[in-house]
DRENTOR-418445 format. One record per residue: residue number from 0; residue in one letter; x, y, z of N, C-alpha, C in turn. Coordinates in steps of 0.2 Angstrom, whole numbers, plus 2048, in hexadecimal, padded with zeros to 3 digits. Layout:
N
    i  aa   nX   nY   nZ  caX  caY  caZ   cX   cY   cZ
  NUM   A    X    Y    Z    X    Y    Z    X    Y    Z
...
END
This chain:
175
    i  aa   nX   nY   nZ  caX  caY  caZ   cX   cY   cZ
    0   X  804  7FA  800  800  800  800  804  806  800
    1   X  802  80B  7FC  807  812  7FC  803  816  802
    2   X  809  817  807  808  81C  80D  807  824  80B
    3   X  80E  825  806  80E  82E  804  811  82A  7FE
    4   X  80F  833  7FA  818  833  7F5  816  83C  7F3
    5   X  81E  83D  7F4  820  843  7F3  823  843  7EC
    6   X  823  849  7E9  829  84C  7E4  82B  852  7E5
    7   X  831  852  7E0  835  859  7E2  833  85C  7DA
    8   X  836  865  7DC  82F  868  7D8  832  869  7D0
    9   X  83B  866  7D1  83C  865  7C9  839  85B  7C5
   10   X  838  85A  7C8  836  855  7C4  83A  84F  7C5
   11   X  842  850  7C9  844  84B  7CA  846  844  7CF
   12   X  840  846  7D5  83F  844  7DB  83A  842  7DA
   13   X  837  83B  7D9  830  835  7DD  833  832  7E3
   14   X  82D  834  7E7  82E  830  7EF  828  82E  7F0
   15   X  829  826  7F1  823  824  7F2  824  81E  7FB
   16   X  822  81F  7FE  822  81B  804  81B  815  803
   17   X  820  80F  805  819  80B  801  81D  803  80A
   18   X  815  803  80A  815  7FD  811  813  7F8  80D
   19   X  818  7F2  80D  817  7EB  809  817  7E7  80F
   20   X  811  7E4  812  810  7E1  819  810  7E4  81B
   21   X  816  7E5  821  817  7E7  826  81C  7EC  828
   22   X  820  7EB  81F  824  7EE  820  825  7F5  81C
   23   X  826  7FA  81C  827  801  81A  82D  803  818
   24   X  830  803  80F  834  804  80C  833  80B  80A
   25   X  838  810  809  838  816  809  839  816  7FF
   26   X  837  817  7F8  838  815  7F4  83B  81D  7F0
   27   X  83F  820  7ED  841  825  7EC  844  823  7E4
   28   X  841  825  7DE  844  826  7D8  847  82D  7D7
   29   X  84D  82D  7D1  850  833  7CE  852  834  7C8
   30   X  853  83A  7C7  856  83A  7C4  85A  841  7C1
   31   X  861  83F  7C3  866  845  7C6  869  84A  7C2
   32   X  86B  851  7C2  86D  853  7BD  875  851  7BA
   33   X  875  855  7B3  879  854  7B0  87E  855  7B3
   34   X  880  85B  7B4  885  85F  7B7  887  85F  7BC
   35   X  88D  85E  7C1  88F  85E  7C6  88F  861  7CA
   36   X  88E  869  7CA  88B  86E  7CE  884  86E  7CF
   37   X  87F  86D  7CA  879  86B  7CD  876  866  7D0
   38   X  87A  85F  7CC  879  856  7D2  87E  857  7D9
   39   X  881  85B  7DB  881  85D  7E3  87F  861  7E4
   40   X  87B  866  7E3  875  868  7E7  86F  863  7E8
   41   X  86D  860  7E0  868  85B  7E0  869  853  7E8
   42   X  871  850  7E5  871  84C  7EB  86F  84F  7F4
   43   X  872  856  7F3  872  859  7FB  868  85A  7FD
   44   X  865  85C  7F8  85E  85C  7FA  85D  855  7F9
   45   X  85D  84F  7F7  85D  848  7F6  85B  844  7FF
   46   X  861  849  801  860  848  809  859  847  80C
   47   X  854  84C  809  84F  84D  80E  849  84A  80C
   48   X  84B  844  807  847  83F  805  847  838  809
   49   X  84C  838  80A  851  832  80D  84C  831  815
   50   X  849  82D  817  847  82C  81D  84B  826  821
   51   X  84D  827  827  852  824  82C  84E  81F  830
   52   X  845  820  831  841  81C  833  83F  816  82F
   53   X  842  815  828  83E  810  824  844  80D  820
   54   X  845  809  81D  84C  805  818  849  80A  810
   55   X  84D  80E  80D  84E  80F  808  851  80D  802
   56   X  84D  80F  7FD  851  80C  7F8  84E  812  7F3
   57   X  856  814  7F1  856  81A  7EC  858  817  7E4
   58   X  856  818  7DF  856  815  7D9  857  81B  7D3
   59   X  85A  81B  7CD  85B  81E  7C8  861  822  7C5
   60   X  860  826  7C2  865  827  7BE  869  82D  7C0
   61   X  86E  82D  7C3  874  830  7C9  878  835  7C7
   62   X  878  833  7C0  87D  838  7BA  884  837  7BC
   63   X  886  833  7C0  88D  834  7C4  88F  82C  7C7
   64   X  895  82B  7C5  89B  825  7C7  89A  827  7CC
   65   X  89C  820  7D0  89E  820  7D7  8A5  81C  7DA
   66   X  8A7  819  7D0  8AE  816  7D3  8B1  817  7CB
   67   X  8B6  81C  7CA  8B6  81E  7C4  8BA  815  7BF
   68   X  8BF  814  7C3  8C0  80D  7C0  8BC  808  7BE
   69   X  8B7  806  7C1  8B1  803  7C1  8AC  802  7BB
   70   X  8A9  809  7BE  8A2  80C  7BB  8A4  811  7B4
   71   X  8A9  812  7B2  8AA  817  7AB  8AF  811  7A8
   72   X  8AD  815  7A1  8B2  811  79B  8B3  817  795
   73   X  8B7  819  794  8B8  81F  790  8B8  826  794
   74   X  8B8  829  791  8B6  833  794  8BB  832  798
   75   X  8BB  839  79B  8BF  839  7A1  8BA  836  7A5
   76   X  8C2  833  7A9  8BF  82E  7AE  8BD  834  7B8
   77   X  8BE  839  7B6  8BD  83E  7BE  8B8  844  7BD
   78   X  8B8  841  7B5  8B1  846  7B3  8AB  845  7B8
   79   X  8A9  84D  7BC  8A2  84C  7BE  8A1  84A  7C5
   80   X  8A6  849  7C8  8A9  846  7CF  8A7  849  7D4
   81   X  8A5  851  7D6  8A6  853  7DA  89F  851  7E0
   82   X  89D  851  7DB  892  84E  7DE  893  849  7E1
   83   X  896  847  7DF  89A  83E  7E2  89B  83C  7E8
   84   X  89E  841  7EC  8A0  842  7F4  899  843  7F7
   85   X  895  847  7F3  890  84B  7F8  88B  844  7F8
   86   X  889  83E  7F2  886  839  7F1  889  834  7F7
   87   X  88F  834  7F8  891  82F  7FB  893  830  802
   88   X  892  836  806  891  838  80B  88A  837  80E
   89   X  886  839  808  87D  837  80A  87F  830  80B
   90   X  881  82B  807  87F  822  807  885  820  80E
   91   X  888  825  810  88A  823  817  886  825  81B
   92   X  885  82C  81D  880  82E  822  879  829  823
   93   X  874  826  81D  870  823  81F  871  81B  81C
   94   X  877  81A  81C  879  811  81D  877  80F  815
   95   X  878  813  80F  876  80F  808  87C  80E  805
   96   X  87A  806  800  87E  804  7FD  87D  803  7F6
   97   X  881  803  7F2  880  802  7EC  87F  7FA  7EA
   98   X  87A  7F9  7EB  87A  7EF  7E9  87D  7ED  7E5
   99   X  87B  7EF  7DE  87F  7EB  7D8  886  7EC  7D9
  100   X  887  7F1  7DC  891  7F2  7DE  892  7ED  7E5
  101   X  88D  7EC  7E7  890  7E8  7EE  890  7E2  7EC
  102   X  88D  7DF  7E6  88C  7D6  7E4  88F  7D5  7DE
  103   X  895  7DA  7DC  896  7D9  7D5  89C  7DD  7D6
  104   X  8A1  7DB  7DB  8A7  7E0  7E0  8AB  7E1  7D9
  105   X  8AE  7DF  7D3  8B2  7E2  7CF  8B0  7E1  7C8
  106   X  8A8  7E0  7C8  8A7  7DF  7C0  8A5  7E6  7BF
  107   X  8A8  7E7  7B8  8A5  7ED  7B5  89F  7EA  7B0
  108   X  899  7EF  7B0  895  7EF  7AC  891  7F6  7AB
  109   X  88F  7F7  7A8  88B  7FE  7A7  885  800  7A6
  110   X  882  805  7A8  87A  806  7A6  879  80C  7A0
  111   X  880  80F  79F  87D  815  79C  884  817  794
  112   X  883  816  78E  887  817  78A  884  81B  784
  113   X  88B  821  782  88C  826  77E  891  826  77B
  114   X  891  82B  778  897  82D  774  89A  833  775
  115   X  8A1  835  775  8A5  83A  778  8A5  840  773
  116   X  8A3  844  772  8A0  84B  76F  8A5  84C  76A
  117   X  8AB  849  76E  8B2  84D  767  8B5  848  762
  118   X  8B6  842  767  8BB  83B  763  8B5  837  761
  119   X  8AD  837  762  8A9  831  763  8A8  82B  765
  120   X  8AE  82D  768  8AF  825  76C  8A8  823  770
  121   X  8A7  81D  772  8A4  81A  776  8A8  81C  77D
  122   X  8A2  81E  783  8A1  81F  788  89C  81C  78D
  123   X  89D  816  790  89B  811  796  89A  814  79B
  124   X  896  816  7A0  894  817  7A5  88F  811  7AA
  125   X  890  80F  7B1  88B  80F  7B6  88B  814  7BA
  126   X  885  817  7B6  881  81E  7BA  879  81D  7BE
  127   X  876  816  7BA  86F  816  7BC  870  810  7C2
  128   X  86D  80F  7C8  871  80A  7CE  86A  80B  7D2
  129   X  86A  807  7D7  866  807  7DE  86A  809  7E4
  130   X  869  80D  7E9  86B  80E  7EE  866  809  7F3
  131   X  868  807  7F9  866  803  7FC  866  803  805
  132   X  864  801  809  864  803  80F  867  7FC  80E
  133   X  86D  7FA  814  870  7F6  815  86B  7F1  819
  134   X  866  7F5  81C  862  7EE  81F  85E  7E9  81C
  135   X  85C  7EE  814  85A  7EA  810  85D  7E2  80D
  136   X  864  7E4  80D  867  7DE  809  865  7D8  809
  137   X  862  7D4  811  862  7CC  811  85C  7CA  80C
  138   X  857  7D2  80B  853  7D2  805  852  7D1  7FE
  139   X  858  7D4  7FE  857  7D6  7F6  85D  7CF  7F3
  140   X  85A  7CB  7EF  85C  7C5  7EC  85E  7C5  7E6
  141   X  85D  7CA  7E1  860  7CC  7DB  861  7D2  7DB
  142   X  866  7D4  7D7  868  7DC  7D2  86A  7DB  7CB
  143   X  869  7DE  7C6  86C  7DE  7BF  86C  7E4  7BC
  144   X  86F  7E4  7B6  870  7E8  7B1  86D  7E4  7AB
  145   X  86A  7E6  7A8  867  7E2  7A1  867  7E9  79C
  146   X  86A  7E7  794  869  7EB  78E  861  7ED  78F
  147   X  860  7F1  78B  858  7F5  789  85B  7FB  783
  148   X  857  7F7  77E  85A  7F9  777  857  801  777
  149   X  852  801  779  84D  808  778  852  80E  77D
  150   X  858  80E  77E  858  813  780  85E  813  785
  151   X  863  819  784  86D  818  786  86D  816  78D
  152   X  868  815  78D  868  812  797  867  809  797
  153   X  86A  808  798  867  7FF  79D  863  7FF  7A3
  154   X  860  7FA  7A2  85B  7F7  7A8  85E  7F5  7AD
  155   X  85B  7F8  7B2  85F  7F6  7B9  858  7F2  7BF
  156   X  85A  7EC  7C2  854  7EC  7C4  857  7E9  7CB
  157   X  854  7E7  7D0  856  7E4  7D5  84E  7E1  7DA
  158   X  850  7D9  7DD  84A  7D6  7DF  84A  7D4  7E6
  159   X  844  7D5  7E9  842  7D6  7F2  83F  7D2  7F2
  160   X  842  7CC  7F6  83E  7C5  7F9  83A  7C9  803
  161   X  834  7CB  800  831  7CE  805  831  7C5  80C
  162   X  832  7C0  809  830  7BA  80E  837  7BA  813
  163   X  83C  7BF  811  844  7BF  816  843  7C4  81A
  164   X  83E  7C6  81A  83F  7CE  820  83C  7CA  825
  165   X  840  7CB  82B  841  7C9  832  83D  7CF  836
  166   X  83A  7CB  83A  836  7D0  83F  837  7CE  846
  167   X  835  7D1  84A  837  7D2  84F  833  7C9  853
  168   X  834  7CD  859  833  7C7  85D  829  7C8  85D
  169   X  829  7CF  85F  822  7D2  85F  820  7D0  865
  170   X  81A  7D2  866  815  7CF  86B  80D  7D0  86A
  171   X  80B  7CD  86B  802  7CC  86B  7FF  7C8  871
  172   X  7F8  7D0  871  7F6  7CD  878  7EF  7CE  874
  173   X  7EB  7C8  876  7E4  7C8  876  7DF  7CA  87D
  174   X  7DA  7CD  87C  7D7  7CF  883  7CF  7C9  881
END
């Protein structure tokens, strides 16, 4: 069931809080600007979507490396960086991880490819990922990257075995 959902007033924020059972997943799509001075402002307001009382998962298109070796192939590789710190400052502050980086520790593959405006070369990027509340993990049982011909992005997808979330001891009283 959706509890709320917010947006932000450019169009790049859906926030939707959604209780499946019992449990309350904070769900946050994006989609971040180009430019490095505007995606750290964007990341720094990002902050106030994040909620600390639910497990989050933030999802889309980040415009930005998080491991220039890794995630790029071609271009400069420290192009666009400086957002970078401020993203990764927020995934410390409230315990997020990048899944498909955390189960796939030295494979490169990519969600998003171009062409370099001067030489043409091909340009590989993982810019499009999930962020993830670490307590989520013993849930989520898959992550991938798949081709999608329609369009310079890849499909990013990841799967919640809602049957692994551990609950408490509880109590229940009948009168």
């Amino acid at each position: 069931r959706t509890i709320s959902i917010r947006r932000d007033n450019d169009g790049r924020i859906l926030n939707v809080l959604l209780e499946i059972e019992d449990h309350v997943i904070n769900t946050i799509n994006i989609y971040a600007p180009s430019t490095d001075s505007e995606r750290n402002t964007f990341f720094s307001d990002l902050d106030d979507y994040i909620m600390a009382d639910y497990d989050n998962i933030i999802a889309g298109d980040f415009n930005c490396t998080t491991n220039e070796r890794l995630d790029k192939l071609g271009g400069n590789p420290n192009s666009r960086q400086f957002a970078t710190r401020t993203l990764q400052n927020i995934c410390n502050k409230h315990h997020l991880t990048d899944v498909w980086r955390d189960r796939h520790k030295d494979e490169r593959n990519y969600t998003w490819t171009g062409r370099h405006p001067l030489n043409m070369t091909f340009i590989r990027t993982r810019i499009d990922r999930f962020l993830t509340s670490r307590t989520l993990d013993h849930i989520i049982t898959d992550t991938s990257i798949k081709p999608f011909v329609q369009s310079d992005h890849d499909y990013i997808s990841i799967t919640l075995s809602l049957n692994n979330i551990q609950r408490g001891p509880g109590y229940w009283h009948f009168n």
